[in-house]
C-alpha positions as CSV (number, residue, x, y, z in Angstrom):
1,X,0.0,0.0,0.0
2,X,0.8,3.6,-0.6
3,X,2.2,5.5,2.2
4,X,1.1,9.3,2.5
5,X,2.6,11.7,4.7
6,X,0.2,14.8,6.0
7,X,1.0,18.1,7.7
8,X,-1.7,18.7,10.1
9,X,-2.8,21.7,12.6
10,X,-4.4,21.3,15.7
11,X,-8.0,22.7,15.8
12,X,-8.5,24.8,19.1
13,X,-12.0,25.4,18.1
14,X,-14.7,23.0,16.8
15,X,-17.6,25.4,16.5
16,X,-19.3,25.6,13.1
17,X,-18.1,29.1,12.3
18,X,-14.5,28.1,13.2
19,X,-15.1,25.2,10.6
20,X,-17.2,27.5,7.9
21,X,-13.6,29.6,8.0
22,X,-11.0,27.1,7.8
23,X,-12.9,26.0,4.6
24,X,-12.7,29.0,3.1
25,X,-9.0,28.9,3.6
26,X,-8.6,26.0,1.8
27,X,-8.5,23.9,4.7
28,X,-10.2,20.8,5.5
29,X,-11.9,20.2,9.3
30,X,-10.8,16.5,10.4
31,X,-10.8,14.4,13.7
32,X,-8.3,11.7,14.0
33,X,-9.6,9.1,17.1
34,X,-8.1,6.1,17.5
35,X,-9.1,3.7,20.6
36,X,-5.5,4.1,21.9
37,X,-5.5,8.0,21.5
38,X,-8.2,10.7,23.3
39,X,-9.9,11.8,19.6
40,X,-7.5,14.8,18.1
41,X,-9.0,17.6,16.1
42,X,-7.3,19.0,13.5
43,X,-7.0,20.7,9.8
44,X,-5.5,19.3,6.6
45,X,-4.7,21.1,3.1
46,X,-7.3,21.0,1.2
47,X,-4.9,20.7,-1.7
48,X,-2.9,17.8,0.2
49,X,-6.1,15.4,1.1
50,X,-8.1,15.7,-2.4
51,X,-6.2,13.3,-4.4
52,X,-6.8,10.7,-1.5
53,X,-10.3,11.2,-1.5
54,X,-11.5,10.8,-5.1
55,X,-9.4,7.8,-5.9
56,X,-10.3,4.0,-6.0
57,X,-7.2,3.3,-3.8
58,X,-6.6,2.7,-0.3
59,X,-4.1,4.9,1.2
60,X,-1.9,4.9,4.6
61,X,-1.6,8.0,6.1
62,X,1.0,9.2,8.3
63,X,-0.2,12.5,9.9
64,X,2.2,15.0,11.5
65,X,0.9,17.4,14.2
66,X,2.6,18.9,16.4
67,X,2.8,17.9,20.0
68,X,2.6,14.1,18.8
69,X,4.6,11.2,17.5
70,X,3.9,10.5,14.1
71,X,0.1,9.0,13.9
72,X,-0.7,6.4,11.4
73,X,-4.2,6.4,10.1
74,X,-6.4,5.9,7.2
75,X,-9.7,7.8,5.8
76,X,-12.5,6.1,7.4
77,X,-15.6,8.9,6.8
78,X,-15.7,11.7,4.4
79,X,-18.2,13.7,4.4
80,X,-19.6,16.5,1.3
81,X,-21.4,19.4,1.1
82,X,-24.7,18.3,-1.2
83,X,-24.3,21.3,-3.3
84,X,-20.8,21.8,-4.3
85,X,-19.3,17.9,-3.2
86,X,-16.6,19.6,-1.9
87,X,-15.0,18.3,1.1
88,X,-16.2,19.4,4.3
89,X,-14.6,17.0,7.3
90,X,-12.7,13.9,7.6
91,X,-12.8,11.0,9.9
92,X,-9.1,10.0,10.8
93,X,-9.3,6.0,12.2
94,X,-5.8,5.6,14.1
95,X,-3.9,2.4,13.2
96,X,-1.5,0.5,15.6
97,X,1.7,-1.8,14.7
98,X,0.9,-5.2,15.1
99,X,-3.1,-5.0,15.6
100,X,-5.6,-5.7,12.9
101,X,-8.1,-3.5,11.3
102,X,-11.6,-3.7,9.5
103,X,-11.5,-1.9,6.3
104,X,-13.4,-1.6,2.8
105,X,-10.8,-2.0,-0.1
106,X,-12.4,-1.6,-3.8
107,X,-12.8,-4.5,-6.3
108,X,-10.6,-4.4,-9.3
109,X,-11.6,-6.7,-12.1
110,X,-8.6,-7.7,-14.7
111,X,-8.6,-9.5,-17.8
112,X,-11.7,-10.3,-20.7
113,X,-13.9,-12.7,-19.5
114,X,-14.7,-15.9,-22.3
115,X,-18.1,-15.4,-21.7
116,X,-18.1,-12.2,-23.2
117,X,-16.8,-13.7,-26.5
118,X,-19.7,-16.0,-26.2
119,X,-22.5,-13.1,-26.6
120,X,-22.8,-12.5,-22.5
121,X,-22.2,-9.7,-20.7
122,X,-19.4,-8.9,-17.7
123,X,-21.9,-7.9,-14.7
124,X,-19.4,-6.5,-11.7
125,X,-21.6,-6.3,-8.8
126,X,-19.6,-6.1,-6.1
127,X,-17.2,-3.3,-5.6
128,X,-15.9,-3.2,-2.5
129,X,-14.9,-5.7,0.3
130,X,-14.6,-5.7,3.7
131,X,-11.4,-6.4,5.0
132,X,-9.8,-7.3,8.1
133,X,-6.1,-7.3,8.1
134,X,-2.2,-5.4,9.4
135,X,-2.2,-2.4,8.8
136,X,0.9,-3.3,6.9
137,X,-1.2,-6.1,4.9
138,X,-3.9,-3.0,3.6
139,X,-4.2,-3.7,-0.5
140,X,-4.6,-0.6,-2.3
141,X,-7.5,-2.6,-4.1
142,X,-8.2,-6.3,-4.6
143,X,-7.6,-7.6,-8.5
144,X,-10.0,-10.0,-9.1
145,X,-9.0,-12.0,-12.7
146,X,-12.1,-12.9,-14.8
147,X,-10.7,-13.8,-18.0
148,X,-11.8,-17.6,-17.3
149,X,-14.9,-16.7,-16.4
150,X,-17.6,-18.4,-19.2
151,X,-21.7,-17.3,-19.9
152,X,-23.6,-18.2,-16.6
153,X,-20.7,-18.5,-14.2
154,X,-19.6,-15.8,-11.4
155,X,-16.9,-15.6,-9.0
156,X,-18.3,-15.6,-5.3
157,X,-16.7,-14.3,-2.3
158,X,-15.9,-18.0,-1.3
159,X,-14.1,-18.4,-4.3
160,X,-11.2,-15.7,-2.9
161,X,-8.5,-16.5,-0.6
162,X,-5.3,-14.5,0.2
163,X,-2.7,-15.3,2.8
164,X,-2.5,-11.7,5.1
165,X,-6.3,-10.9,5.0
166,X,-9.3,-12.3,5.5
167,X,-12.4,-11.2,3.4
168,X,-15.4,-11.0,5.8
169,X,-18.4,-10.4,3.3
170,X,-21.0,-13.6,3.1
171,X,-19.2,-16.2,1.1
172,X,-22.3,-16.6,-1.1
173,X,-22.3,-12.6,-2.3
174,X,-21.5,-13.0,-6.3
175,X,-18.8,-10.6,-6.8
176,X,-18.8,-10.9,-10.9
177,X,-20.7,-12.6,-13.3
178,X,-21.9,-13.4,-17.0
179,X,-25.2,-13.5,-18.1
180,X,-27.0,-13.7,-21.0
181,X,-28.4,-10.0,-22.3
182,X,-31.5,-9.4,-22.3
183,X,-34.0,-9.7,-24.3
184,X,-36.8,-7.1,-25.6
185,X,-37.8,-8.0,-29.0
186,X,-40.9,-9.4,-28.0
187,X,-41.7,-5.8,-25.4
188,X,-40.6,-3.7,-28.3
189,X,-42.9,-5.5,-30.8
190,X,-46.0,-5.4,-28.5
191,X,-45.1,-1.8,-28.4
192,X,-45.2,-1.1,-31.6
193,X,-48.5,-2.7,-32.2
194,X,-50.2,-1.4,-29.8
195,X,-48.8,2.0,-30.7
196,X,-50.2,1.4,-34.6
197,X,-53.6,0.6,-33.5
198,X,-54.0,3.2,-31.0
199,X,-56.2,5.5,-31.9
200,X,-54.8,9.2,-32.1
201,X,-56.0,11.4,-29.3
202,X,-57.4,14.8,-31.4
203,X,-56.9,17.7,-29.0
204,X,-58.9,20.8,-30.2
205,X,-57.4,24.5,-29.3
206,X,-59.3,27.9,-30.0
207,X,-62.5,29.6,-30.5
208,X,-65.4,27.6,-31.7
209,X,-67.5,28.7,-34.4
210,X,-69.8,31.0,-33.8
211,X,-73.5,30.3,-34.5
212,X,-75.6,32.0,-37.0
């Protein structure tokens, strides 16, 4: 995994004005908590926790703030304004050496599936996973190879197994699959019959004639 380094303030207020204003500076409201640490407010660049936010990857983050060793942490909550989706606070989940974490880690599907070849279509319907692992063990995303995969086969959850994680999703959630397409010859015919012998609606607008 991908290992981030952060400069980070602390936040001696945590008022919504104080917040409202550190936004407009380009900063980004966050709390870092940790079940080994009392929870620590603070502010991030803006600038320095975007790309880490709208990515598909799973990053580890080491945050500097004054007053503290360095704290290792991931993103476990982000939070947008509705309007503009920009970033308005972060949850910081604290990390320890030697201790295992839950986590959702995105799906990554590699490779053309043969079913695909054989007039189906590649259905990916599961795209993240939960996770528990090391922090060390965290995969930036899980590749999941579907090039064997044939027309009315899938690849479950049980079908996975890695040596440093373990994947704790039901074992009978599908994951990807190939099915046969649809088909709506017969809908679009019936549509276009009954459209032909449907009789026009006549809609009359204006004055009527006036009698003699």
């Amino acid at each position: 995994m991908e290992k981030v380094i952060i400069e980070a303030q602390k936040r001696n207020k945590i008022d919504k004005a104080s917040r409202s204003a550190l936004r407009k500076e380009g900063k980004v409201p966050a709390i870092f908590y940790s079940k080994h640490h009392e929870p620590i407010p603070v502010q991030v660049s803006e600038r320095a926790i975007h790309p880490l936010v709208f990515t598909s990857k799973t990053h580890l983050i080491t945050l500097n703030v004054e007053g503290h060793d360095e704290l290792d942490c991931i993103i476990k909550d982000v939070q947008f304004d509705p309007t503009t989706e920009k970033i308005v606070h972060i949850d910081l989940l604290g990390l320890k050496k030697g201790e295992k974490i839950e986590i959702e880690v995105p799906v990554q599907l590699i490779g053309s599936a043969i079913g695909i070849k054989e007039g189906g279509i590649l259905q990916h319907t599961l795209h993240k996973v939960q996770i528990s692992c090391l922090p060390v063990d965290i995969p930036e995303h899980l590749e999941i190879d579907v090039t064997n995969l044939k027309l009315g086969q899938a690849i479950h959850i049980s079908d996975l197994s890695y040596d440093n994680l373990t994947i704790l999703n039901n074992p009978e959630s599908i994951i990807a699959s190939v099915t046969h397409p649809k088909v709506e010859k017969e809908a679009t015919a019936a549509d276009g019959t009954a459209a032909a012998t449907a009789e026009p609606e006549v809609i009359t607008k204006g004055k009527t004639e006036k009698e003699d």
